[in-house]
SETORNU-363854 format. One record per atom (N, C-alpha, C): residue number from 1; atom name; x, y, z. Coordinates in nm, 2 decimals. Last residue first. Example, Ala and Ser with C-alpha at 12.3 -4.5 7.8 and 13.67 -1.06 7.14 Angstrom:
% residues 2
<node 2 "N" <1.28 -0.22 0.71>>
<node 2 "CA" <1.37 -0.11 0.71>>
<node 2 "C" <1.29 0.00 0.79>>
<node 1 "N" <1.32 -0.57 0.78>>
<node 1 "CA" <1.23 -0.45 0.78>>
<node 1 "C" <1.32 -0.33 0.78>>
This chain:
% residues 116
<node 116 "N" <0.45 4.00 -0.84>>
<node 116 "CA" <0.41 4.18 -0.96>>
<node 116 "C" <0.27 4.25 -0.93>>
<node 115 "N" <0.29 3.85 -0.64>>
<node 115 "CA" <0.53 3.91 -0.68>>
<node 115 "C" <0.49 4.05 -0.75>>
<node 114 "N" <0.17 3.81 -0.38>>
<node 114 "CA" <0.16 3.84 -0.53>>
<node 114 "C" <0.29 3.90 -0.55>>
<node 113 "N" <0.01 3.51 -0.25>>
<node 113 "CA" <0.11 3.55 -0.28>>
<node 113 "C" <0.18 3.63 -0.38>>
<node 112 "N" <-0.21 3.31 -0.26>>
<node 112 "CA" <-0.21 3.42 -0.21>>
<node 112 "C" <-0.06 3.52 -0.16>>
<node 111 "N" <-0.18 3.09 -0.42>>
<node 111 "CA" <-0.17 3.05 -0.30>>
<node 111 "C" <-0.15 3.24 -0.19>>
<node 110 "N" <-0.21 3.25 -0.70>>
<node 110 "CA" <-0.33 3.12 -0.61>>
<node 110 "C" <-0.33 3.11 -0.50>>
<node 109 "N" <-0.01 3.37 -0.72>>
<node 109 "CA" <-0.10 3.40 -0.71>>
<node 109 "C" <-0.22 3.33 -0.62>>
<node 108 "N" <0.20 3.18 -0.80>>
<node 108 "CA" <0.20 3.22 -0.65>>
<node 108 "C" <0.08 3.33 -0.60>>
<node 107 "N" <0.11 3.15 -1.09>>
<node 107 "CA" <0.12 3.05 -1.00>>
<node 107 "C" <0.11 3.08 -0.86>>
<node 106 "N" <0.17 3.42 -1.13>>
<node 106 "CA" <0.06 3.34 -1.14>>
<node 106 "C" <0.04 3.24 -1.06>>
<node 105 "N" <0.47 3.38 -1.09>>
<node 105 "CA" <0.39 3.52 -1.03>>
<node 105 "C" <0.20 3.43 -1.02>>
<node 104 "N" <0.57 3.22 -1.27>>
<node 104 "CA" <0.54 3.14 -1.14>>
<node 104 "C" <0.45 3.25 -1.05>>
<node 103 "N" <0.50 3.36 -1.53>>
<node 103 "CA" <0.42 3.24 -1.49>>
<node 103 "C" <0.45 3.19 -1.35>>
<node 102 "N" <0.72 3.57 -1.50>>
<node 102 "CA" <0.53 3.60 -1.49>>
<node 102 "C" <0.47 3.48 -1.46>>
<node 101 "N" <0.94 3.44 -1.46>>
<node 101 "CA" <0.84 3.55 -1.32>>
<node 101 "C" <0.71 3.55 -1.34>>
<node 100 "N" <0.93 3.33 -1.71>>
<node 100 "CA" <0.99 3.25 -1.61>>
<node 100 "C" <0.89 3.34 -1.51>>
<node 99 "N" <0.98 3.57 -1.88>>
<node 99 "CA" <0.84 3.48 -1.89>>
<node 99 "C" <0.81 3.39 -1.78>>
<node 98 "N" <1.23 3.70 -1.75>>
<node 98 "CA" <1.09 3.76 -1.76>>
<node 98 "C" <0.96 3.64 -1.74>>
<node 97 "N" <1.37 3.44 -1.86>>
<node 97 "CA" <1.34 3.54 -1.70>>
<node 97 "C" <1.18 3.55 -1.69>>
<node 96 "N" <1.35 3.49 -2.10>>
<node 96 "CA" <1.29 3.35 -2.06>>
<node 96 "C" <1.29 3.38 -1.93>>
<node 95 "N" <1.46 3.73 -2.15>>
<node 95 "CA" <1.35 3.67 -2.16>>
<node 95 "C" <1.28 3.59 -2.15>>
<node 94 "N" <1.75 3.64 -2.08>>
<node 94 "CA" <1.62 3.78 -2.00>>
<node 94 "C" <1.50 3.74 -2.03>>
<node 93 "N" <1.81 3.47 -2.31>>
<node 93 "CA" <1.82 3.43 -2.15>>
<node 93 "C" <1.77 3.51 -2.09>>
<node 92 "N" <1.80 3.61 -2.52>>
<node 92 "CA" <1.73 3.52 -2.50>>
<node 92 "C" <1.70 3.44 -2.35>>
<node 91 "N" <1.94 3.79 -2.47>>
<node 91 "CA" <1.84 3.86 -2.49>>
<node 91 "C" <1.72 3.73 -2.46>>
<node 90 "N" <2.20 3.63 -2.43>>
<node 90 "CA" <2.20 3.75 -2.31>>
<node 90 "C" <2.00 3.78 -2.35>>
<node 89 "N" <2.21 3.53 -2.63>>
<node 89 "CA" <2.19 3.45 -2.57>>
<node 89 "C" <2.16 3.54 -2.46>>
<node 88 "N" <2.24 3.74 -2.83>>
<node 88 "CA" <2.16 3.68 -2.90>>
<node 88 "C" <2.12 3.63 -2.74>>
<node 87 "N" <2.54 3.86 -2.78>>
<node 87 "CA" <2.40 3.92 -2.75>>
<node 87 "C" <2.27 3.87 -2.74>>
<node 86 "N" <2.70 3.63 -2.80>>
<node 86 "CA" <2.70 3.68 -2.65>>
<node 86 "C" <2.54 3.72 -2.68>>
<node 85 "N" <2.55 3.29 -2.99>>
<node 85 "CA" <2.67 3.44 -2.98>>
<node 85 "C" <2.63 3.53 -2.84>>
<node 84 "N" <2.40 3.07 -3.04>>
<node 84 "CA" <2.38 3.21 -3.10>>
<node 84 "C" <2.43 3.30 -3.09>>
<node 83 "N" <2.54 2.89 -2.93>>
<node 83 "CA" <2.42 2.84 -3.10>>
<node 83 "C" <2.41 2.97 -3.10>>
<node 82 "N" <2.68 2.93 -2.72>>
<node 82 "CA" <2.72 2.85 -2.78>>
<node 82 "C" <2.67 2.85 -2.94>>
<node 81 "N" <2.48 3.06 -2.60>>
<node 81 "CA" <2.57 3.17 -2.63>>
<node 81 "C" <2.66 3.09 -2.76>>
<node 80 "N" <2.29 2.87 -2.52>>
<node 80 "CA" <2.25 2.97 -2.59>>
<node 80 "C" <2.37 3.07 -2.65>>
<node 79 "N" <2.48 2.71 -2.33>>
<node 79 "CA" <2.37 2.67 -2.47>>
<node 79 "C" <2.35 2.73 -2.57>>
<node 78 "N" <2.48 2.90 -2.12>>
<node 78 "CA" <2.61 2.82 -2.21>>
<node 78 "C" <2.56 2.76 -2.30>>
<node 77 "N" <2.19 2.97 -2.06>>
<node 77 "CA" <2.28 3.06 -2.10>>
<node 77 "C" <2.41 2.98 -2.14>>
<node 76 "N" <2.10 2.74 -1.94>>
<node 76 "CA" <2.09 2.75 -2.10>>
<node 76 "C" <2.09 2.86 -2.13>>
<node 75 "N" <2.18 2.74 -1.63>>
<node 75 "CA" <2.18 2.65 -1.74>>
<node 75 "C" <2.20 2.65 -1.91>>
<node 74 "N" <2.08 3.03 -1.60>>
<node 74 "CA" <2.23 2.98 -1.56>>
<node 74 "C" <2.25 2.85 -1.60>>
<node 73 "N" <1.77 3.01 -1.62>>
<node 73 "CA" <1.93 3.13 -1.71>>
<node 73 "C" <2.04 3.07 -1.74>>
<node 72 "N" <1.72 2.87 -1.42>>
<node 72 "CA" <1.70 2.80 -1.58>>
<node 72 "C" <1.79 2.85 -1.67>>
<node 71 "N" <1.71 3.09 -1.23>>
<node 71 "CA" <1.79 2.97 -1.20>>
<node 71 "C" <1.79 2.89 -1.33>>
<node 70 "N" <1.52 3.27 -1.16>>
<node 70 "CA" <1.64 3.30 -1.29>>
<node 70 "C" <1.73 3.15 -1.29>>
<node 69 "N" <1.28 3.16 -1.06>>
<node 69 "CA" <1.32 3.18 -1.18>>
<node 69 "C" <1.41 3.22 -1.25>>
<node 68 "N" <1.41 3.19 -0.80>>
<node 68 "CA" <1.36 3.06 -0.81>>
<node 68 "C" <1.38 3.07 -0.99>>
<node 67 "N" <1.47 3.49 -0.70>>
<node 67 "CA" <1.57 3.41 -0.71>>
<node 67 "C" <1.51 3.23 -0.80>>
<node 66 "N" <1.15 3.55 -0.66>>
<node 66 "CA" <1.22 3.58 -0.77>>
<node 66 "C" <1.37 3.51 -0.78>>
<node 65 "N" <1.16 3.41 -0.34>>
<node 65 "CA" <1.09 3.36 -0.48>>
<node 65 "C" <1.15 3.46 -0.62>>
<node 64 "N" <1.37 3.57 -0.23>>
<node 64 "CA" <1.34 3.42 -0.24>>
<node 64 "C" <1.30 3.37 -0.39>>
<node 63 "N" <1.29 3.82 -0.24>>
<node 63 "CA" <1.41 3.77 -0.29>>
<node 63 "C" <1.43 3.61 -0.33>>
<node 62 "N" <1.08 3.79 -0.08>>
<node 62 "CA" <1.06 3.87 -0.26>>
<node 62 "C" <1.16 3.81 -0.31>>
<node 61 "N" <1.22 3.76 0.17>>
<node 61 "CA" <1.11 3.67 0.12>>
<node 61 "C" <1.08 3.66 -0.02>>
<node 60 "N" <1.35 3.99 0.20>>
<node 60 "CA" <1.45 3.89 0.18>>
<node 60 "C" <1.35 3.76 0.11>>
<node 59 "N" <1.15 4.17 0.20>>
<node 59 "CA" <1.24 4.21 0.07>>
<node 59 "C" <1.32 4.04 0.09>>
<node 58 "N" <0.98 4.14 0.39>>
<node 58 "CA" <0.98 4.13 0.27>>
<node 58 "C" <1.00 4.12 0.18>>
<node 57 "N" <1.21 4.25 0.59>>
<node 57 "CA" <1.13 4.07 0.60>>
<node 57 "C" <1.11 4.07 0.46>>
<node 56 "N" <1.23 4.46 0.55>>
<node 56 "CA" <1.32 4.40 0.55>>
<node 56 "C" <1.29 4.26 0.54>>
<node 55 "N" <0.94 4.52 0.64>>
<node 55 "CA" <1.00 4.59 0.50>>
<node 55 "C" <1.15 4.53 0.46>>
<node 54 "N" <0.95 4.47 0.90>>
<node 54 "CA" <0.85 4.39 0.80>>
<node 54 "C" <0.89 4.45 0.62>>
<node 53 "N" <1.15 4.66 1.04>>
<node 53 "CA" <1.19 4.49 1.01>>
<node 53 "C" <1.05 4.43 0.90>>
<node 52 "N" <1.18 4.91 0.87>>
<node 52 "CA" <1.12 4.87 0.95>>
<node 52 "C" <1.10 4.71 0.89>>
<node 51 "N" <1.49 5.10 0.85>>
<node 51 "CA" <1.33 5.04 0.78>>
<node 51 "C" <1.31 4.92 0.90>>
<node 50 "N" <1.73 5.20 0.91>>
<node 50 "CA" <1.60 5.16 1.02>>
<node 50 "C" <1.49 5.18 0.94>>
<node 49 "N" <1.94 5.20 0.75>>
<node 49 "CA" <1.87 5.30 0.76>>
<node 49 "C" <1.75 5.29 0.80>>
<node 48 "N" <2.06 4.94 0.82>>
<node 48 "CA" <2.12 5.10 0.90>>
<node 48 "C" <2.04 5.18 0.84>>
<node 47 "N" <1.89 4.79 0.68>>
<node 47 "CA" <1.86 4.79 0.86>>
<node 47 "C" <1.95 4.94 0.91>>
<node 46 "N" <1.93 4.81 0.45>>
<node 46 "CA" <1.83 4.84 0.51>>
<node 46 "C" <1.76 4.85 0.67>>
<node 45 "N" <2.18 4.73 0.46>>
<node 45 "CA" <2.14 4.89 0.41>>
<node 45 "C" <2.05 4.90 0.46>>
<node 44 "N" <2.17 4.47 0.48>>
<node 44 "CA" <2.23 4.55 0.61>>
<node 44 "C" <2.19 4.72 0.57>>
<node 43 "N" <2.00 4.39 0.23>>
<node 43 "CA" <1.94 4.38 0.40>>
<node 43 "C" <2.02 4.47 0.53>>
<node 42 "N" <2.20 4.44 0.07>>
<node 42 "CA" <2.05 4.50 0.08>>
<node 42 "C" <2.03 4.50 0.21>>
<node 41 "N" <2.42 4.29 0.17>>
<node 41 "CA" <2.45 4.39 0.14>>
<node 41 "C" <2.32 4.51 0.16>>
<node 40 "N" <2.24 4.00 0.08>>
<node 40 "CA" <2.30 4.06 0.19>>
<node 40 "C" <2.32 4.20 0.22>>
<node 39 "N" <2.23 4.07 -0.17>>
<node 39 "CA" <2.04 4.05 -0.13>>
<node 39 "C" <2.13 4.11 0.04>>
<node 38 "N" <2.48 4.03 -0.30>>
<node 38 "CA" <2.40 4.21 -0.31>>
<node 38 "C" <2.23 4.19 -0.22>>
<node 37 "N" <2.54 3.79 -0.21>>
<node 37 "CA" <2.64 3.92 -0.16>>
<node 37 "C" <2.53 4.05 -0.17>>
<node 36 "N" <2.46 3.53 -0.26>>
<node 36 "CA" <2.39 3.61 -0.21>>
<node 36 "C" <2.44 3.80 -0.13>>
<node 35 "N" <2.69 3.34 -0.36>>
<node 35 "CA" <2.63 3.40 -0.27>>
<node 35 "C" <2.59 3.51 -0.34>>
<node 34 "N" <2.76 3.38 -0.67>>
<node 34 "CA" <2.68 3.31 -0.64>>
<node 34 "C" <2.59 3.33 -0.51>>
<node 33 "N" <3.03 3.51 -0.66>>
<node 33 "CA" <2.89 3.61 -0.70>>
<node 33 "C" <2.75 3.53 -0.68>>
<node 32 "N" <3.20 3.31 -0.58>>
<node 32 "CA" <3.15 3.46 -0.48>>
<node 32 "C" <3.00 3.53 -0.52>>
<node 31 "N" <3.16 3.09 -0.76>>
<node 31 "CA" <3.15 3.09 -0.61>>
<node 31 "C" <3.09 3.23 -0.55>>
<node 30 "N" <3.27 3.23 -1.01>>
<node 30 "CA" <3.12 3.20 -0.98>>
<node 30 "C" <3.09 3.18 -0.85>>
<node 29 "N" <3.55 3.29 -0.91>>
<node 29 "CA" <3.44 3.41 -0.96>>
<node 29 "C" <3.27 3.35 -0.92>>
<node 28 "N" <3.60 3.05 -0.91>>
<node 28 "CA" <3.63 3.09 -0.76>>
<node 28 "C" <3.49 3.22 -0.81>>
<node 27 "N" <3.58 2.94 -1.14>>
<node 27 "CA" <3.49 2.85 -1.11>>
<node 27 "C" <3.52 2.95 -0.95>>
<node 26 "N" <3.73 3.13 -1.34>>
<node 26 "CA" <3.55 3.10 -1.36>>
<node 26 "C" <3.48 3.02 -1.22>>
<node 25 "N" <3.97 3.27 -1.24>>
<node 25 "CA" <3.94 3.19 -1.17>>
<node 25 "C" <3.80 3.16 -1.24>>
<node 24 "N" <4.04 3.58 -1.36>>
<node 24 "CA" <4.15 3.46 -1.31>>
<node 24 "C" <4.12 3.35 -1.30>>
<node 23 "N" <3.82 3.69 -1.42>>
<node 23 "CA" <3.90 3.68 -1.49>>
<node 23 "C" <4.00 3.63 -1.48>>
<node 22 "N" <3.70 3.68 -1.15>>
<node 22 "CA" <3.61 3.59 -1.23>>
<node 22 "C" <3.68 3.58 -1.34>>
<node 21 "N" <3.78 3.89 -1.03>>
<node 21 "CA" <3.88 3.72 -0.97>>
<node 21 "C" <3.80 3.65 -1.09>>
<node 20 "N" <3.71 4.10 -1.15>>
<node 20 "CA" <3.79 4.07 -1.16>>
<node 20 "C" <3.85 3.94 -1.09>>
<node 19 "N" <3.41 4.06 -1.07>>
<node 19 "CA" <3.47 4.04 -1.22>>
<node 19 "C" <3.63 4.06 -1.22>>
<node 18 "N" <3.48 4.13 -0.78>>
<node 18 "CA" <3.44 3.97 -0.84>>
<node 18 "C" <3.44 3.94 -1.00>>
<node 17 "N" <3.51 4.36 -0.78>>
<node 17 "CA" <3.59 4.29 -0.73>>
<node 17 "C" <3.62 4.11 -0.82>>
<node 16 "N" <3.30 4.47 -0.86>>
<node 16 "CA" <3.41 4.49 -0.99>>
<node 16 "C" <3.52 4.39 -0.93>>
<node 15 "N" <3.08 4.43 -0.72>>
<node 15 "CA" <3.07 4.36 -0.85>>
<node 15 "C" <3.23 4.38 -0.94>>
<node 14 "N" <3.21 4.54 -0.49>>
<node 14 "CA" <3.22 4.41 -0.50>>
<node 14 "C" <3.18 4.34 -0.59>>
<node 13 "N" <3.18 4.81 -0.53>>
<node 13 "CA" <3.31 4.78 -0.53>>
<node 13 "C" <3.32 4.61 -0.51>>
<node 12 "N" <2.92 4.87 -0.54>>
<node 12 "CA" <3.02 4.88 -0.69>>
<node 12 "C" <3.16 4.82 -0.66>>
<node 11 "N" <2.90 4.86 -0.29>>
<node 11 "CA" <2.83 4.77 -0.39>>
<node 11 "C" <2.91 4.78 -0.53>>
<node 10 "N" <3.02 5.08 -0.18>>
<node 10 "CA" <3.11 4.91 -0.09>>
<node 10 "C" <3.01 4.85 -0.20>>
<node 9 "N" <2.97 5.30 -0.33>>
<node 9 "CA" <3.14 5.29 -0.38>>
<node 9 "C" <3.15 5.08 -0.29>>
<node 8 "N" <2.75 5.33 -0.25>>
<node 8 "CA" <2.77 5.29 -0.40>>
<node 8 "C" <2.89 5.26 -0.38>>
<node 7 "N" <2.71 5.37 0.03>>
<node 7 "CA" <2.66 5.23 -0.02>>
<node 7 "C" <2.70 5.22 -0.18>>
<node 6 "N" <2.87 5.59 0.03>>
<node 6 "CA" <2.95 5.48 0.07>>
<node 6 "C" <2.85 5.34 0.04>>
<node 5 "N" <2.69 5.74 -0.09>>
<node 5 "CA" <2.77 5.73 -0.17>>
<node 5 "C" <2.88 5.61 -0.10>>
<node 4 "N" <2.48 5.71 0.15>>
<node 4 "CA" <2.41 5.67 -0.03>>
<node 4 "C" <2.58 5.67 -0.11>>
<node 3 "N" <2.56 5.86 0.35>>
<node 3 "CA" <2.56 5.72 0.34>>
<node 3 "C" <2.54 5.65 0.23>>
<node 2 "N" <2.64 6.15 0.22>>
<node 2 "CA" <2.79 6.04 0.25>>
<node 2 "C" <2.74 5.90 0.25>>
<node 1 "N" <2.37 6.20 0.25>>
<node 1 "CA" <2.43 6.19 0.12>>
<node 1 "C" <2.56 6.11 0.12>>
């Protein structure tokens, strides 16, 4: 139980870190959150609680390809907030996610590779 509450307090404590430099700095904030801190983070969790390296392979591989489609977000989320306001572009930018996973899911289907 102590290891579960020290993984929430060192993961919670680096999304609040980084919203806070991200309130001084947009372009230092985006830098940090941009690494890969929480897929990292994941992977060392997952090794101190000795899962087994193919379950940790997995997860970094999974990471990969779902990382591929949020990447369109991060463009036409400043677009979208611009013509439609915070909520509007936050709803419209998940869902083009979403739709974004399911069609490359497909796609990665063929080549024998299944995301969902």
């Amino acid at each position: 139980m102590t290891f579960v509450l020290v993984k929430y307090l060192v993961t919670a404590g680096i999304i609040v870190m980084v919203s806070e430099v991200a309130k001084r700095s947009d372009k230092l904030g985006a830098l940090l959150i941009s690494l890969p801190l929480m897929s990292i983070m994941t992977l060392i969790w997952l090794y101190a609680e000795k899962q087994p390296e193919e379950k940790i392979a997995n997860h970094a591989t999974y990471t990969f390809w779902y990382a591929i489609p949020t990447l369109p977000m991060f463009m036409l989320f400043p677009f979208f907030l611009k013509q439609f306001g915070f909520s509007l572009a936050l709803t419209f930018s998940v869902l083009m996610t979403v739709a974004l996973i399911t069609v490359l899911s497909l796609i990665l289907q063929r080549f024998g590779i299944n995301l969902l």
